[in-house]
C-alpha positions in Angstrom: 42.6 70.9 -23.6 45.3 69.2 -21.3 43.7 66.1 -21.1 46.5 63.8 -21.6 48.9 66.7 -20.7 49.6 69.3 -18.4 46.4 72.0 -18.0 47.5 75.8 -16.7 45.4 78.6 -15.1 45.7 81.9 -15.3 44.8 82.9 -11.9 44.1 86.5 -11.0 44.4 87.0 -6.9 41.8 88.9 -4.5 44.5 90.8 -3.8 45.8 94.4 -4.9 48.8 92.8 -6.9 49.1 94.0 -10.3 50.1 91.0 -12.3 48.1 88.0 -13.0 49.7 84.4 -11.9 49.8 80.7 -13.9 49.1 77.9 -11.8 48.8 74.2 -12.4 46.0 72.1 -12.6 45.9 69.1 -10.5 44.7 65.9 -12.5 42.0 65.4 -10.0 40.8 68.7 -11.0 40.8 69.3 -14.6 37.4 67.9 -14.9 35.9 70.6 -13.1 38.3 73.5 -13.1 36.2 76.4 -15.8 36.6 80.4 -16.2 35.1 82.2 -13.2 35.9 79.7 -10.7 36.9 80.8 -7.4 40.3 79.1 -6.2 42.7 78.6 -3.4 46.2 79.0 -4.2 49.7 79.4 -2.5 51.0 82.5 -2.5 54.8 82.6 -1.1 53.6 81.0 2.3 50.4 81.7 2.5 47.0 80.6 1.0 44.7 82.8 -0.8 41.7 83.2 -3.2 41.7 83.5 -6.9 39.6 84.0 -10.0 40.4 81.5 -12.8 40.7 84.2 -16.3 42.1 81.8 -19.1 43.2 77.9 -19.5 46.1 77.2 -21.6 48.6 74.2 -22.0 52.0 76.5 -21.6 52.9 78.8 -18.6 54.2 82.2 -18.8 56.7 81.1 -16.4 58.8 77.6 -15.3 58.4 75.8 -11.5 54.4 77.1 -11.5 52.6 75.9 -8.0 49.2 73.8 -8.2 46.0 74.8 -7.6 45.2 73.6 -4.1 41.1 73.9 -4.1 38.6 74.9 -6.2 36.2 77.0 -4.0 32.8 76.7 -5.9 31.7 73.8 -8.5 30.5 76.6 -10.4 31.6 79.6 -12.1 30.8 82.9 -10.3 31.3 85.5 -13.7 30.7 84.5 -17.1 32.7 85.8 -20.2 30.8 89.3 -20.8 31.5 89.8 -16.8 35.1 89.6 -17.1 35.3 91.5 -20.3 33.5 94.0 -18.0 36.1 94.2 -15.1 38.8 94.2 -17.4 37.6 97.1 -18.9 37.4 99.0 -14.8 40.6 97.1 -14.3 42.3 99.3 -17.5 40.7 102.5 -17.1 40.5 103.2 -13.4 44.2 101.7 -13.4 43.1 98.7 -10.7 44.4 95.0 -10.3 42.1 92.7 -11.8 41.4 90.7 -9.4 40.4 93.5 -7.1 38.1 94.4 -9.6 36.5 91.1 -9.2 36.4 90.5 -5.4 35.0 94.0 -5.0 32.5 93.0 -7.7 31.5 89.8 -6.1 29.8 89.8 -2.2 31.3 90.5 0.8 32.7 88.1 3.3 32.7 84.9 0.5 36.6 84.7 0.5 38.3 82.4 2.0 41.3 83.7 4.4 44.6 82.2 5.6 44.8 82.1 9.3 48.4 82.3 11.1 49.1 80.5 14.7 51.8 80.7 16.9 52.2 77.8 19.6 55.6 78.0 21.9 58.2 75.3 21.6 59.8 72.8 24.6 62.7 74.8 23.7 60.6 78.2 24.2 59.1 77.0 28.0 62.7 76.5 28.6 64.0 79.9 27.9 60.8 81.4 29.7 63.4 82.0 32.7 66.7 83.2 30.6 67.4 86.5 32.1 69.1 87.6 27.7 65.3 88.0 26.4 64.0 91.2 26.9 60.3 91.4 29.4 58.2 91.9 25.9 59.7 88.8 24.5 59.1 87.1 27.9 55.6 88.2 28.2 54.7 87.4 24.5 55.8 83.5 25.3 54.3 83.6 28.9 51.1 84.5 26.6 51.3 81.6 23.9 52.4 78.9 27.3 48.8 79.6 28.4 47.6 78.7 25.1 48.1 76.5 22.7 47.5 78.1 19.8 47.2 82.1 19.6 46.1 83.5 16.2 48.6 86.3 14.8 46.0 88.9 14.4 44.6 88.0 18.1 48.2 88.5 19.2 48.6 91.7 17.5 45.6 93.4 18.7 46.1 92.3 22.5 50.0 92.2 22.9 50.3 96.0 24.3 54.0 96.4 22.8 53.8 97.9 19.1 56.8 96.1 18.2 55.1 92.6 18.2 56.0 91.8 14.8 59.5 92.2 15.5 59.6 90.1 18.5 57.8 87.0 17.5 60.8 87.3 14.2 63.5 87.3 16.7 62.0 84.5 18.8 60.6 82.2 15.2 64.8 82.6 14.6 65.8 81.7 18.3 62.9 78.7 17.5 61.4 79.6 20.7 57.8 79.6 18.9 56.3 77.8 15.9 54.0 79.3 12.9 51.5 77.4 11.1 48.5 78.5 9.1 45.2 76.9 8.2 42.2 78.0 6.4 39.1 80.4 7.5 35.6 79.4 6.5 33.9 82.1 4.3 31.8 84.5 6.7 29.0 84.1 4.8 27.3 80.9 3.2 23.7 79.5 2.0 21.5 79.4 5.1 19.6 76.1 5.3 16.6 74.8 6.9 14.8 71.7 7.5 11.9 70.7 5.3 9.1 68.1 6.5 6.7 65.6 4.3 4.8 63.0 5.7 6.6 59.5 4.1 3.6 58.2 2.5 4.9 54.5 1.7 5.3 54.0 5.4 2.0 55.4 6.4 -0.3 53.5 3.8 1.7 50.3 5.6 -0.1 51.4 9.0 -2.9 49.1 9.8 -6.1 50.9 11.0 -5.6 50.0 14.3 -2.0 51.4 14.8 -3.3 54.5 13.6 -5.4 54.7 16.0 -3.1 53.7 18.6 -0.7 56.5 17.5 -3.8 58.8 17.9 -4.4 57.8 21.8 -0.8 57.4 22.2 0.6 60.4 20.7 -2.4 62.8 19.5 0.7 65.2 18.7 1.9 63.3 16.3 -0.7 62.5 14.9 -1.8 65.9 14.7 1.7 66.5 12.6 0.6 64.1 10.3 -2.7 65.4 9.5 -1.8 68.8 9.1 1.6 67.7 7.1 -0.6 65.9 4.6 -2.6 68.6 3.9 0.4 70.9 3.5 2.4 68.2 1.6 5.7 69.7 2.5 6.5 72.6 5.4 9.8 73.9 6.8 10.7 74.4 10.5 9.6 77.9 10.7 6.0 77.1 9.2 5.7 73.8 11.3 6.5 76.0 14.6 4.6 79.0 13.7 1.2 76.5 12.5 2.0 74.2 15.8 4.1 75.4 18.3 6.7 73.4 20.0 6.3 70.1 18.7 10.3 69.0 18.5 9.8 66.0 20.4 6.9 65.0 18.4 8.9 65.0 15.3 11.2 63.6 16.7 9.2 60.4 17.2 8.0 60.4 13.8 11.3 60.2 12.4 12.2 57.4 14.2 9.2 55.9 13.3 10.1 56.8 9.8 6.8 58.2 8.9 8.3 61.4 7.9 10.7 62.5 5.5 13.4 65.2 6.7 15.5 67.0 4.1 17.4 70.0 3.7 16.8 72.8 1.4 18.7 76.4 1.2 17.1 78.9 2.0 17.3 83.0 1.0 17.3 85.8 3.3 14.8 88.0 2.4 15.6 92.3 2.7 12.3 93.2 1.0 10.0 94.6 3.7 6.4 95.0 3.4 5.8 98.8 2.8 2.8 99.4 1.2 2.4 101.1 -2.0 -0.7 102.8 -3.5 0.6 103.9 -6.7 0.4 100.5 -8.5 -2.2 101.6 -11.5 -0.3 103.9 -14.2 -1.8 107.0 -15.1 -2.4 108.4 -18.6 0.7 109.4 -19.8 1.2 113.8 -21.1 2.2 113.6 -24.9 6.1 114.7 -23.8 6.2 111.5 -22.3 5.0 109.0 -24.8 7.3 110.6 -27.3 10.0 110.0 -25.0 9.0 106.4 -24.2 7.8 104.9 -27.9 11.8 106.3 -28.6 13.4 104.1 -26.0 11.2 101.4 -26.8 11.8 101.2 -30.2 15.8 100.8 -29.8 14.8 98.4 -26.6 12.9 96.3 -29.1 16.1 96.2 -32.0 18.0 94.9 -29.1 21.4 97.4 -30.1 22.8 99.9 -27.5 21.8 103.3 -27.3 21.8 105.9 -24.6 19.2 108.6 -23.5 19.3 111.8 -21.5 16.0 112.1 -20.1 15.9 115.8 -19.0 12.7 116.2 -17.1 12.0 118.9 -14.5 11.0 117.8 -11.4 7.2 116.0 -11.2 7.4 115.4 -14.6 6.8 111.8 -14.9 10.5 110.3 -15.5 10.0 107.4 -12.9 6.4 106.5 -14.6 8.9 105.7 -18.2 11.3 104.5 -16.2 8.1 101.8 -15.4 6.9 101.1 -18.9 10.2 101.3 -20.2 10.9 98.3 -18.3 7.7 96.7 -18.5 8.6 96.8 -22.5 12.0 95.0 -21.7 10.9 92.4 -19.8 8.1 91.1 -22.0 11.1 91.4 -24.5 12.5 88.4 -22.1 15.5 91.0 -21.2 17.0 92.2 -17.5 16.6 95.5 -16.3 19.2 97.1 -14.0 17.7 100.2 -11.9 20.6 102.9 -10.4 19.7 105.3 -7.5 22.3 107.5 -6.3 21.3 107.0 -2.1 19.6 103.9 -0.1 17.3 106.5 1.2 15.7 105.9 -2.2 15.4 102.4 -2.5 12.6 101.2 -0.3 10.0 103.7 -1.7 11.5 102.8 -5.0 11.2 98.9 -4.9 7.5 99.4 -2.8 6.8 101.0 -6.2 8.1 98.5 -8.5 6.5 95.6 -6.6 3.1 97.0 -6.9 3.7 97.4 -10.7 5.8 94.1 -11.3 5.5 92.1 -8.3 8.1 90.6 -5.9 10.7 89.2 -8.8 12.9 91.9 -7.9 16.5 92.0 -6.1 18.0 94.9 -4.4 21.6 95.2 -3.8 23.4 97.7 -2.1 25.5 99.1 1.5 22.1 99.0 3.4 21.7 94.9 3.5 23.5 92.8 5.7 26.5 90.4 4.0 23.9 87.6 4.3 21.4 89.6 2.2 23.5 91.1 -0.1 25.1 87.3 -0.7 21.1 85.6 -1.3 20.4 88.6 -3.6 23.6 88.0 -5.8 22.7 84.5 -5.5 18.9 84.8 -7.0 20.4 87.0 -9.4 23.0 85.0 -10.9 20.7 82.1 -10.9 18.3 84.4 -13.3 15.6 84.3 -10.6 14.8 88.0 -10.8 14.5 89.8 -14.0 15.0 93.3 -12.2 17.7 94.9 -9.5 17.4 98.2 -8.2 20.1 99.6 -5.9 22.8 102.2 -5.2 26.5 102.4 -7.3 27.5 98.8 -6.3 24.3 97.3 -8.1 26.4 98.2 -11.7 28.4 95.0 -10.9 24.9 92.9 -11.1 25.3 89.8 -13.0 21.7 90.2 -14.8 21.5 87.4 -17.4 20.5 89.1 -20.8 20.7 92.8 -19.6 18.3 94.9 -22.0 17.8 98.4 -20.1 19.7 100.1 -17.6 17.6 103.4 -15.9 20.4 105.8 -14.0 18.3 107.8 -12.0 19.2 111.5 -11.1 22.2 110.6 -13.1 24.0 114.2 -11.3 24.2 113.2 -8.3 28.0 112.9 -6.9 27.2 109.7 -4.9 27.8 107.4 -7.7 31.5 107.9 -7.8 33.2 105.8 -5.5 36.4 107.2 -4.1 37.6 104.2 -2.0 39.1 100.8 -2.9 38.2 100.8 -6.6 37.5 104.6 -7.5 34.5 104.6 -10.3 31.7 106.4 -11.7 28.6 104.3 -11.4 27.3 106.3 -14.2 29.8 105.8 -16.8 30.3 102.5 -16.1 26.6 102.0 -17.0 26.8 103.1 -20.4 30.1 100.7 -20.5 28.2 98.2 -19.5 25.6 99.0 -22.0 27.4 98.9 -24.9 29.0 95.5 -23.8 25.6 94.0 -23.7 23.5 95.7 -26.4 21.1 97.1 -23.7 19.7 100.5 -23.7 20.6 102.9 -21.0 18.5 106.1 -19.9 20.3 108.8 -17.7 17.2 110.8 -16.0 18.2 114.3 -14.2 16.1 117.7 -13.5 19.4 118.9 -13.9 22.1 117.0 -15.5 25.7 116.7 -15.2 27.5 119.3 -17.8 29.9 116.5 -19.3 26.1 114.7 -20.0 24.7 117.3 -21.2 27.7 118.0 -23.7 27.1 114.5 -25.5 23.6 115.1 -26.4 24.7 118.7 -28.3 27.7 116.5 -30.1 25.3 113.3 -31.0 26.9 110.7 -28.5 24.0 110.8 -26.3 20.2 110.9 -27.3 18.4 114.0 -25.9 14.4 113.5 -24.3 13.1 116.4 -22.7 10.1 116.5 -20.4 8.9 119.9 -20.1 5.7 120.1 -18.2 4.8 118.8 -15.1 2.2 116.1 -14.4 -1.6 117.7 -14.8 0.3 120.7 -15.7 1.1 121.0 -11.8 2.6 124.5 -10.7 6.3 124.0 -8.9 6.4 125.2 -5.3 6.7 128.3 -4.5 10.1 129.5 -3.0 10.7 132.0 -0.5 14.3 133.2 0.3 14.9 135.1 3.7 17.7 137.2 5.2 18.2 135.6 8.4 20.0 139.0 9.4 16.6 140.4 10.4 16.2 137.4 13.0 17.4 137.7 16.5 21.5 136.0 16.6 21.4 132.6 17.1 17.8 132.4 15.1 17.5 128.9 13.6 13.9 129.0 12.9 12.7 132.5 11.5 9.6 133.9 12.4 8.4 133.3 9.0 8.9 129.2 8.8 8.0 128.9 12.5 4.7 130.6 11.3 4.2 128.3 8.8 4.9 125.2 10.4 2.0 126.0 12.5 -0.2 126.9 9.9 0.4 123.1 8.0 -0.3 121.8 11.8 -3.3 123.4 11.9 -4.9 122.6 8.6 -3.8 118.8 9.1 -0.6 119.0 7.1 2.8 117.9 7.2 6.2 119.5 7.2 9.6 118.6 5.5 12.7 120.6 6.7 15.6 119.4 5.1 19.5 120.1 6.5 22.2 119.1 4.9 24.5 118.6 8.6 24.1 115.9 10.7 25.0 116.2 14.5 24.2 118.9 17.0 27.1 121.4 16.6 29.4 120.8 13.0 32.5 122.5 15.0 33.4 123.0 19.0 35.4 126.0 19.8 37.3 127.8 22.9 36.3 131.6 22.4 39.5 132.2 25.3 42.3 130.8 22.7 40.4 129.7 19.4 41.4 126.0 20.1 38.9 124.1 17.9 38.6 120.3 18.2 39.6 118.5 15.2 40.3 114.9 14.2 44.0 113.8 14.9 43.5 111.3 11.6 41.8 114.2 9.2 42.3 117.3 10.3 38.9 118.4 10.1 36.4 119.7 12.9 34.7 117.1 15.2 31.6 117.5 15.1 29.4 117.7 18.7 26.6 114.7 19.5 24.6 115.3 21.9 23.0 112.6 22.6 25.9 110.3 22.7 27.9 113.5 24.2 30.9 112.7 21.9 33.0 114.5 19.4 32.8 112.4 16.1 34.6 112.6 12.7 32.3 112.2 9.7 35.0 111.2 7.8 36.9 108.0 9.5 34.8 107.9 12.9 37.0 108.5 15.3 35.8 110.0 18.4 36.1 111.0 21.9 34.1 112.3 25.1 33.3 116.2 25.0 34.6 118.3 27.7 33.6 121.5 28.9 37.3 122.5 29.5 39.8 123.6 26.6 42.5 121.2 26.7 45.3 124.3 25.5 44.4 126.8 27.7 42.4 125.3 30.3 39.6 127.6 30.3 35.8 127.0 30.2 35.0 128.9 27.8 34.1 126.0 25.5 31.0 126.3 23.3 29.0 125.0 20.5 28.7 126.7 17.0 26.4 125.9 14.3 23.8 123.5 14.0 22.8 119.9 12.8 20.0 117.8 12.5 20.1 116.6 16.3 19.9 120.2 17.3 17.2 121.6 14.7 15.1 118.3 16.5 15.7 119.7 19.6 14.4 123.2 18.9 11.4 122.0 17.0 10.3 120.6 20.2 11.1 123.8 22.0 8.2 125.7 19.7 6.3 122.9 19.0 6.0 120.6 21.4 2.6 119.1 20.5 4.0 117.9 17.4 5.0 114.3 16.2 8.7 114.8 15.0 10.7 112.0 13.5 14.7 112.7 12.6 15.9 111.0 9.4 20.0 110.9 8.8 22.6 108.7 9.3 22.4 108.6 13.1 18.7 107.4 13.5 18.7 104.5 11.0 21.6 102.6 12.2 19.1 99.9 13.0 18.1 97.3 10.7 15.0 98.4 8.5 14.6 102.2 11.0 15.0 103.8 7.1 11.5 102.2 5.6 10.0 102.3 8.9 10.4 106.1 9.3 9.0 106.3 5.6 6.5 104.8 6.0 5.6 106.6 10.0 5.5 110.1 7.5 3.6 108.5 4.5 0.9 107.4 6.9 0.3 110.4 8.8 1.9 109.1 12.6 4.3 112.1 12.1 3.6 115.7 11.5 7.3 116.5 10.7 
C-alpha cells in the first residue's frame, strides 16, 4: 500500500480532542510506519504524540502535515487492543486517543517544550519608561537567561497575568518562542554485562599470565571468577568483588574482556513469604463450581460466572486451579482486585502456587515499574497479571480467563480522566477475546445478580465454608451506655486484653483516616473546610495540619477561630491516627502497627506491615 504513491495515517492524538487526524507518511518512513505505533506529529504549532489507527492511500482532508517521527520501531497495541479502546472510547463517550494513552504507561509520551529568550531589540526597551514594571521584570528575568521554559516562567513569574504579557511583548518582538522536544520520563534501564574474551586469553602465553597474576592479582582474580560465571552484570561483579572499577578497567584495555549492554527490568515483586503453596482437598460445592469453568475454559468460547461464595468459602483456591487449567491450555490469565492493599498477599500466594512468571500492574508501582511490567507483558514473558482497575488494560497475548475478585466493591469504577467500570469492561474484554471471566463476591452487586436470574450470567454458589468452619461471632453494642467521648467500650477493651493474654492478635478496623474527620469553633460553629471542595478538613496530628481527602490541599492548624477569634477550637470525631493513640493509652505493652494511607507512603511500608502482623512482631 503506497509504495509508489502517497501513504496516509490515521493518527489519533494523546490528547482529549475528539476527532481523529490524517497525516502523511514520509518516504523514509513507509517502511516502518504499522498500526499501534507511537508518533510525533505537528499540531498547529506544537509537537505532540500519536497512535497510528488505519493506513490508507486517500486523506479525509487536502494540505495534510507529515509525520515527523516515529517513536517506537514497534507497535505498542495490536488489532484486538484497539478494537478494545474503541469500544471505552464509544461507550464512556471519550476521545480515542485518551483511551489509549491512559491505557499505555505513564510518563512514555513525548512532550513539546516552549522557550522564550529576549531579543537585542528586547535589552533595548529594558529602560523604556511605556512598558508596564511586570513586563519589565518578566524581560529583566529572560536577560539573565538565555533560555527560560514557559511553564518555569509561569510557575515563578508572581504576576497571574503572565500569559498576557509575554503576547503583548512576542507582538512588540521584544522576546522570541521556540520549542523543542522532551525526552520520555521513563525508558529501559540498562546495565553493563561482563565476559571474559576468550580469543584473547587463550593468545596469553603462560608466562604473561603469570605476570598479570604478580602484577595485577585483581585482575586476575576478575578473570577467574568471570570464567566461572561466564557472564555477570555490574551489580553481581560488585556485590561478589567489591570495588574493582579500575581493575576492569585494565582488562578492557587489555581487551581480555567483553563489555556489552543489556536492558534491564525493575523488579516490584518483594520477597514475602507464603505458606499456603500446597492446595487443599477441595468441598464438593467447589469442584462443581470449578469442573463448570473449566470445561468452557477448555472450548476456548466466552462465558461468564458469578461465583457467589460466602466468606471462607474457598473462591480464591478456584480462582488457583482455574487458572492453573488455563495456562496448561497455553492461555493468559488476567487477576482483578478492587484495592493494592490486596495485591502483595495476593501475588505472595500465586508465586508459591505458579512461581515468579507473574506481573503486577497497578497505582502502588513506581512509573519505572509499572513501564518494565507492561514491557514483560507485551513481550508475552508472563502468562499471569494481577492488579487493581488499571490492570484491565493488560496486553496479555492469548487471554483465556479473567478472575474479578470481590466484583462489588465500588473501587473499580474510575471517576477521573476516563470514567469506567473495571468490572464491566472485563466481561467486554472477555467476549472480545473468547476468554472466560468469573465475578466472585460474598455479596454481589444487584445489576450482577440480575443477569444470572435472566440467563446472561452463569450462577456458582458456594455455600459452606471450608471444614465446615463456623462464621465469627458478632456482637453489636450501644455505645450510649459508655461514658461521652468513649472510643473503646469496656467490652472490646476487655477483649483486646484477653487475645493479649492468650498470645493472640487483634484487628480493629475504621473506616476514617486522620485524627479528627472535622475541626469546629463551639463559640460561632465556624468549621474548617476546604476552599477547593467544600468539605471538612480533616485534623493530622502528627503532621499538625488540616488536610483535604479529596484534592490535598492543606494548611497549619490553629488553636484560634479565624471568624470569631475565640479559642474555643476543638477536635470532633475520630480517625485512625487517634484510635492509635488511645490504644496506647490502655495498652501500652502492646506492639501496634497503623495500616492506611498515611503510613504506607513509603515504597514497599504496605507488604512490610503485612508481613510484621503475619509473623507475630505485632499484636495489633
Amino acid at each position: 500500500m503506497g509504495k509508489n504513491g502517497p501513504l496516509f495515517a490515521e493518527v489519533a492524538l494523546a490528547l482529549p480532542v475528539n476527532k481523529n487526524l490524517d497525516y502523511e507518511v514520509p518516504p523514509t518512513l513507509k517502511e516502518t510506519i504499522e498500526i499501534g505505533i507511537r508518533v510525533l506529529v505537528p499540531l498547529e504549532k506544537r509537537k505532540v504524540t500519536g497512535y497510528v489507527l488505519k493506513l490508507k492511500t486517500f486523506p479525509d482532508i487536502a494540505d495534510t502535515k507529515y509525520i515527523e517521527e516515529i517513536l517506537e520501531p514497534f507497535p505498542l497495541f495490536n488489532p484486538p487492543d484497539l478494537n478494545f479502546y474503541k469500544w471505552i472510547a464509544s461507550y464512556y463517550f471519550c476521545p480515542l486517543g485518551y483511551v489509549i494513552k491512559n491505557a499505555l504507561p505513564p510518563g512514555i509520551n513525548v512532550t513539546t517544550l516552549k522557550h522564550l529568550s529576549i531579543t537585542s531589540k528586547g535589552k533595548k526597551a529594558l529602560n523604556d519608561k511605556t512598558l508596564s514594571q511586570s513586563e519589565k521584570d518578566l524581560l529583566s528575568i529572560l536577560a539573565e537567561k538565555r533560555k527560560v521554559t514557559l511553564k518555569t516562567l509561569k510557575n515563578s513569574f508572581k504576576d497571574k497575568r503572565v500569559f498576557t504579557l509575554i503576547s503583548s511583548l512576542l507582538r512588540k518582538e521584544y522576546v522570541t518562542m521556540t520549542q523543542s522536544k522532551s525526552l520520555p520520563k521513563i525508558r529501559p534501564q540498562k546495565e553493563k554485562v561482563f565476559e571474559v574474551n576468550e580469543d584473547e586469553l587463550s593468545r596469553l602465553s603462560f608466562s604473561e599470565l603469570k605476570r598479570i597474576k604478580r602484577k595485577s592479582p585483581r585482575q586476575f582474580h576478575i578473570l577467574k571468577w568471570l570464567r566461572k560465571k561466564k557472564k555477570a552484570t555490574q551489580k553481581e561483579v560488585s556485590f561478589n568483588l567489591g570495588k574493582v572499577d579500575s581493575a576492569l578497567k585494565g582488562l578492557e584495555i587489555k581487551k581480555l574482556i567483553n563489555i556489552s549492554i543489556q536492558e534491564k527490568y525493575r523488579s516490584p515483586l518483594i520477597n514475602y513469604e507464603e505458606t499456603y503453596s500446597e492446595p487443599w482437598k477441595m468441598t464438593s460445592e467447589q469442584a462443581k463450581a470449578l469442573k463448570e469453568i473449566i470445561s468452557k475454559v477448555r472450548e476456548r468460547k466466552y462465558a461468564s460466572f458469578l461465583l457467589h461464595g460466602i466468606t471462607g468459602s474457598g473462591k480464591t483456591e478456584v480462582y488457583l486451579k482455574a487458572i492453573e487449567a488455563t495456562l496448561k491450555t497455553g492461555r493468559g490469565a488476567l487477576v482483578l482486585v478492587p484495592e493494592i492493599a490486596l495485591t502483595p498477599q495476593l501475588i505472595a500466594r500465586f508465586k508459591a502456587r505458579f512461581g515468579s512468571k507473574i506481573a503486577q500492574l497497578h497505582s502502588g508501582l513506581s512509573k519505572g515499574e509499572r513501564f518494565d511490567e507492561w514491557r514483560r507483558i507485551k513481550y508475552g514473558e508472563v502468562q499471569m497479571v494481577i492488579g487493581a482497575r488499571s490492570a484491565i488494560f493488560a496486553p496479555l497475548k492469548s487471554l483465556g480467563i479473567i478472575i474479578v475478585d470481590e466484583e462489588h466493591d465500588s473501587a473499580y469504577k474510575q471517576d477521573e480522566r476516563i470514567c469506567y467500570n473495571a468490572r464491566d469492561l472485563a466481561l467486554v474484554k472477555g467476549k472480545m477475546n473468547n476468554a472466560v471471566v468469573v465475578l466472585g463476591s460474598a455479596t454481589p452487586t444487584i445489576e450482577t445478580y440480575h443477569n444470572t436470574r435472566v440467563g446472561k450470567i452463569s450462577y456458582l454458589s458456594l455455600s459452606q465454608r471450608i471444614d465446615n468452619r463456623p462464621l465469627p461471632r458478632v456482637e453489636v453494642l450501644d455505645m450510649r451506655n459508655e461514658k461521652p467521648g468513649t472510643i473503646l467500650s469496656l467490652r472490646l477493651r476487655n477483649a483486646i486484653k484477653e487475645r493479649w493474654e492468650r498470645g493472640e492478635q487483634t484487628l480493629l478496623f475504621l473506616n476514617r483516616r486522620g485524627f479528627s474527620p472535622f475541626v469546629l469553633c463551639q463559640e460561632c460553629g465556624y468549621s474548617f473546610r476546604c476552599p477547593n471542595c467544600n468539605v471538612s478538613l480533616v485534623f493530622h496530628q502528627d503532621k499538625r495540619l488540616l488536610i483535604c481527602h479529596y484534592c490535598n490541599f492543606c494548611k497549619p492548624k490553629t488553636d484560634t477561630c479565624p471568624e470569631c477569634g475565640s479559642n474555643k477550637v476543638k477536635n470532633f470525631g475520630f480517625g485512625t491516627e487517634r484510635l492509635e493513640t488511645e490504644i496506647h493509652r490502655y495498652f501500652p505493652q502492646l506492639k501496634v502497627g497503623r495500616l492506611d494511607k498515611d503510613t504506607t507512603v513509603k515504597k514497599n511500608s504496605l507488604p512490610r506491615i503485612l508481613e510484621q502482623f503475619r509473623k507475630g512482631e505485632t499484636d495489633l
